[in-house]
C-alpha positions in Angstrom: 0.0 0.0 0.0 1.1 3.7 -0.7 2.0 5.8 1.4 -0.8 8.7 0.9 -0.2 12.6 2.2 -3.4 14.5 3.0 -3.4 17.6 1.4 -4.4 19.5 4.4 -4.7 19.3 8.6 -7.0 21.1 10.6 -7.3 20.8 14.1 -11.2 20.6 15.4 -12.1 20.2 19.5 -8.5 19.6 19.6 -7.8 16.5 17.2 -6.6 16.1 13.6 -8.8 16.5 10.7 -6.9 15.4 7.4 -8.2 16.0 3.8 -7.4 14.3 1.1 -7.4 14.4 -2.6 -10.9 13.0 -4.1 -9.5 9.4 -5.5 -11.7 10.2 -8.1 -10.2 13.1 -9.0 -6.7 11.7 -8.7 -7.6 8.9 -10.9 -9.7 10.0 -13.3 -9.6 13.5 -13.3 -13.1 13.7 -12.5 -14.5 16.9 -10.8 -15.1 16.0 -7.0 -15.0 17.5 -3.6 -11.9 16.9 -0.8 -12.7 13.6 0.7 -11.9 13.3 4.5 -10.6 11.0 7.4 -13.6 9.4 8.5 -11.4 8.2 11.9 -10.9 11.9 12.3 -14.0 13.0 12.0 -15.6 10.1 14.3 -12.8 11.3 16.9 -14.1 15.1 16.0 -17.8 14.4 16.6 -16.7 11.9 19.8 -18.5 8.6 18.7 -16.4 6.0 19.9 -17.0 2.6 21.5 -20.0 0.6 20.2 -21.3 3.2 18.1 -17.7 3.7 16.2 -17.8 0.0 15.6 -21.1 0.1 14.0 -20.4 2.9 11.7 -16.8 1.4 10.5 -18.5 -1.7 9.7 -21.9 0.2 8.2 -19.8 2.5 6.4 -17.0 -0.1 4.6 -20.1 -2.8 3.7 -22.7 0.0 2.6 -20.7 2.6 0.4 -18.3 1.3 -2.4 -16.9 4.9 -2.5 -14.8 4.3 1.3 -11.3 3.7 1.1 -8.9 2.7 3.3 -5.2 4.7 2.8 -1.5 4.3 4.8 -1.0 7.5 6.0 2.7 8.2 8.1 0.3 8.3 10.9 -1.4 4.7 10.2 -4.1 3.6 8.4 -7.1 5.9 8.1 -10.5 5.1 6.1 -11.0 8.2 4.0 -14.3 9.2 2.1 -16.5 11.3 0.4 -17.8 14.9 1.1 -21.7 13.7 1.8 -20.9 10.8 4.5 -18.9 13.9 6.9 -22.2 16.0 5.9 -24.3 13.2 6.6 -22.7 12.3 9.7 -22.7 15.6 11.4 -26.3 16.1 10.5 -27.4 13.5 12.8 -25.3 14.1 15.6 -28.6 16.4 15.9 -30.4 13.4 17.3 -27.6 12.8 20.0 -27.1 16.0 21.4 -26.3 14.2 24.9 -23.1 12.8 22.6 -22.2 16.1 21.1 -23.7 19.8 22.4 -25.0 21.8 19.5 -22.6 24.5 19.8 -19.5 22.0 19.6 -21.7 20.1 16.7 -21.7 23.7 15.1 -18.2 24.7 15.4 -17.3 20.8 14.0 -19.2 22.0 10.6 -18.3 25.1 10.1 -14.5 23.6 11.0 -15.1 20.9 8.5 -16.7 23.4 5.5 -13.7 25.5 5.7 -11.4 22.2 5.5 -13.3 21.6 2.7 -12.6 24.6 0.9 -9.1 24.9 1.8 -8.7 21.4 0.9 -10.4 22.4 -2.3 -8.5 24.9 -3.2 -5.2 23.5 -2.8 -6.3 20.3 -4.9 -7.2 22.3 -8.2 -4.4 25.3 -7.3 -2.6 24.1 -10.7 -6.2 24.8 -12.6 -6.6 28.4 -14.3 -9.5 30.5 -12.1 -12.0 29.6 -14.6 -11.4 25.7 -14.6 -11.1 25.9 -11.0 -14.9 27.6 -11.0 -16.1 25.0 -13.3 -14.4 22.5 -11.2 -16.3 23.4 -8.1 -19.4 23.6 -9.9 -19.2 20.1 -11.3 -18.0 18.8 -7.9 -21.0 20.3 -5.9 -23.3 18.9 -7.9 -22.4 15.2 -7.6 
């Protein structure tokens, strides 16, 4: 396995959030957003025991689009933009895991990951491409 360097680390509620380039985009050159660690952003939103288990398990047997990566911190599952979006959504139903105010800042943390993320991945792209880019990659 490859060694694989995020292109990007944010610190949210006082652990690591890495972003990554979109495999699909590194592949196939196909428009997509940053994916993310989806052990940091588990950590982030602070489901662990059982409830981690479940959603490792859910995750890798539900979604082809996961992908597991060797990082020079270990391995990490990274994926796609909706499953963080999804994620912190329905923290909203466990507010006794995660108050709303942290469950706020963890989103607004993550969007600007995103972007930043974003921005470094298509940096090489002239500001119109990149604008197409993000258009195309929103809308998947």
């Amino acid at each position: 396995m490859r060694l694989t360097h995020p292109l990007l680390t944010r610190e949210v509620h006082g652990y690591p959030l890495r972003m990554f380039a979109s495999p699909l985009y590194e592949q196939h050159r196909q428009a997509d957003l940053p994916w993310h660690s989806a052990d940091d952003i588990r950590r982030i939103l602070r489901i662990d025991g059982e409830l981690h288990d479940v959603l490792q398990r859910r995750m890798k047997s539900d979604w082809d689009e996961v992908r597991t990566v060797a990082t020079e911190d270990g391995i990490t599952t990274i994926a796609p933009h909706f499953m963080a979006e999804g994620l912190i959504e329905a923290m909203e139903e466990m507010p006794d895991v995660l108050p709303e105010a942290d469950r706020v800042l963890a989103r607004g943390r993550y969007r600007n990951a995103v972007t930043s993320a974003m921005k470094l991945m298509v940096a090489h792209l002239t500001p119109i491409e990149r604008l197409h880019f993000a258009l195309a990659a929103s809308d998947r």
